[in-house]
C-alpha positions as CSV (number, residue, x, y, z in Angstrom):
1,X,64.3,-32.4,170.2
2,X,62.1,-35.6,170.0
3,X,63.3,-38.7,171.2
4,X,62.8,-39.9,167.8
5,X,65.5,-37.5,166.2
6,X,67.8,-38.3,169.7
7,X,67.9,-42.1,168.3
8,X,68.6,-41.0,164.2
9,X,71.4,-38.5,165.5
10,X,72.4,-41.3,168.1
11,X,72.4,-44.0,165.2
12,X,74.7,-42.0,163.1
13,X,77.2,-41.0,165.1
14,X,77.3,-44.8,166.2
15,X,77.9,-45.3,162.6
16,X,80.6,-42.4,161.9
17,X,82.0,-44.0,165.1
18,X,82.3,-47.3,163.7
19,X,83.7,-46.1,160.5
20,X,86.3,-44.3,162.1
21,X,87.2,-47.1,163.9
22,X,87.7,-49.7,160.9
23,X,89.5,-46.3,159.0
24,X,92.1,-46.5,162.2
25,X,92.5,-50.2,162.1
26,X,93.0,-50.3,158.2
27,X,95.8,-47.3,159.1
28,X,97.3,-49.3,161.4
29,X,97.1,-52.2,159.1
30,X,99.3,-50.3,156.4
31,X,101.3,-48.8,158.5
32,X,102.5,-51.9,159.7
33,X,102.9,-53.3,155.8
34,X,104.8,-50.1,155.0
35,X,106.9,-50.2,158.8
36,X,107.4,-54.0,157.3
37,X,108.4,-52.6,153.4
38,X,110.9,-49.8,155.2
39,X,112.7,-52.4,157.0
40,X,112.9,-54.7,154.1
41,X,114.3,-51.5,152.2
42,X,116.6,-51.0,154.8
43,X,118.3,-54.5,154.8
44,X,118.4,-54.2,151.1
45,X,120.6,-51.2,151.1
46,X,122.7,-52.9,154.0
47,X,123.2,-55.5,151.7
48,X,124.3,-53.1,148.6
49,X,126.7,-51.6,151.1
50,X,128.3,-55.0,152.2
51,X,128.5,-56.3,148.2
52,X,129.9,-53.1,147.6
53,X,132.7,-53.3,150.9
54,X,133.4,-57.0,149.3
55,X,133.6,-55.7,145.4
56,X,136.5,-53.2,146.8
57,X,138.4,-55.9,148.4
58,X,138.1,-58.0,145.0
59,X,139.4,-55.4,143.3
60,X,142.2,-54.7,145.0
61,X,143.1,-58.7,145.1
62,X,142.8,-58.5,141.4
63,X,145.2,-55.5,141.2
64,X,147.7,-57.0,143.7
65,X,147.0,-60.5,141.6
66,X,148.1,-58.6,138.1
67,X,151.1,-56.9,139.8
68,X,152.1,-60.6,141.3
69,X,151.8,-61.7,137.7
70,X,153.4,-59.0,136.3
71,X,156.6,-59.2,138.3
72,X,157.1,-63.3,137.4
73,X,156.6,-61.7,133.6
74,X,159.3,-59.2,134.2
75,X,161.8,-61.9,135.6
76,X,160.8,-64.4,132.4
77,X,161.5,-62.1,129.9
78,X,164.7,-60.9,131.8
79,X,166.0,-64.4,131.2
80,X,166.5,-63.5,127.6
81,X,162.8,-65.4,126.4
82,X,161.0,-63.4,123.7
83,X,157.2,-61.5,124.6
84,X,155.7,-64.0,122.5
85,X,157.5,-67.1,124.4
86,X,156.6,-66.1,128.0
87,X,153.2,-65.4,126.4
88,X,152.9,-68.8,125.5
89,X,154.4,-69.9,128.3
90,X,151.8,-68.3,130.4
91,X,149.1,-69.5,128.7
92,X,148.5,-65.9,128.2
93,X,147.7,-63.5,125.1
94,X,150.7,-61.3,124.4
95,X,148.6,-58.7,124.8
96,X,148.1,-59.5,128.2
97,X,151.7,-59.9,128.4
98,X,152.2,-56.5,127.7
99,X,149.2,-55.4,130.0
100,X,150.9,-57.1,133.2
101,X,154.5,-56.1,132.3
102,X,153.0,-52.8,131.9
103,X,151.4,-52.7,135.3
104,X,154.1,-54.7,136.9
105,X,156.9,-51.2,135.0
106,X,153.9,-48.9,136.8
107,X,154.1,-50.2,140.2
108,X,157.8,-50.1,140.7
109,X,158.4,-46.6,138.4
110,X,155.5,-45.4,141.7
111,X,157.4,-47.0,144.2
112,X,161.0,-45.8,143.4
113,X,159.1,-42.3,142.5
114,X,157.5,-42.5,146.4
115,X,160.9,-43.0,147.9
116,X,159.8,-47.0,148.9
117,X,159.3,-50.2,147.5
118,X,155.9,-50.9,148.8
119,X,152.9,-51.9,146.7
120,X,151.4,-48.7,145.1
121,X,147.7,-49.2,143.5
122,X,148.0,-50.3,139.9
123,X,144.6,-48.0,139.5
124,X,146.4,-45.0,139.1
125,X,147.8,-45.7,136.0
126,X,144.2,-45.6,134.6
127,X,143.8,-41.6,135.9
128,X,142.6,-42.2,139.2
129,X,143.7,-44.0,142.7
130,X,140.2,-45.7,142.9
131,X,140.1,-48.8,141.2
132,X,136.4,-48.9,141.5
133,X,136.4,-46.2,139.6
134,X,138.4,-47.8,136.6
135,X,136.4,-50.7,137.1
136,X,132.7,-49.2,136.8
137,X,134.2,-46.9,133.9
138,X,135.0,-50.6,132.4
139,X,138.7,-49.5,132.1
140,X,141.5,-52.4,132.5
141,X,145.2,-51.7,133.5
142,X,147.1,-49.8,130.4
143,X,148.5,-51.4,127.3
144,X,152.3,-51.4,126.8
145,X,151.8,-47.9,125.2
146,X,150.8,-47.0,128.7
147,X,147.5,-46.1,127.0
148,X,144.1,-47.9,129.2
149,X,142.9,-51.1,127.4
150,X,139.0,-50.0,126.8
């Protein structure tokens, strides 16, 4: 082989070795980005896991908030004042009278069924102890029928 041909094969595999290089950095480049993308992925689903963690506690404040509300409901009308008068009273619909009274009738009937008079979860009067599960399913706490409000 001519020294000629030495310096043409020399000159391209200089050339496939610079390429290869610049391939390896530009891999290196996206890697990076996509090492940067994974851990921005990551924090997001960290974050969807805390909102979540927070939404449960809401819920059950909201379901020990109804039960609170129902009881005082249940003592007002025990007083002799008609639905429609605590309902006004409240400031509240009397269908959401009846909702809270409801719930309030649930919790202690769950109670006195369990053999204590602790809180019980106001969710399973919507067919399931999750409240999330009421919740996402857009469900409320049942009517005075005992029916769930849609």
């Amino acid at each position: 082989m001519g020294q000629t041909a030495r310096k043409a094969q020399r000159g391209r595999a200089d050339e496939r070795d610079a390429r290869l290089e610049k391939a390896r950095r530009r891999r290196l480049e996206l890697d990076l980005d996509r090492e940067a993308r994974d851990a921005r992925v990551d924090a997001a689903v960290a974050d969807v896991y805390q909102a979540q963690d927070e939404r449960q506690a809401s819920v059950r404040a909201i379901v020990a908030a109804d039960v609170k509300i129902g009881d005082a409901i249940v003592r007002i009308l025990a007083e002799g004042v008609a639905l429609a008068q605590a309902a006004e009273l409240t400031e509240l619909s009397v269908n959401q009278v009846q909702r809270l009274r409801a719930a309030a009738a649930e919790v202690k009937h769950a109670g006195s069924k369990a053999g204590h008079t602790g809180a019980v979860p106001v969710a399973s009067s919507v067919g399931s102890a999750d409240p999330r599960e009421a919740v996402s399913a857009g469900r409320s706490l049942p009517l005075a029928g005992g029916r769930p409000a849609a």
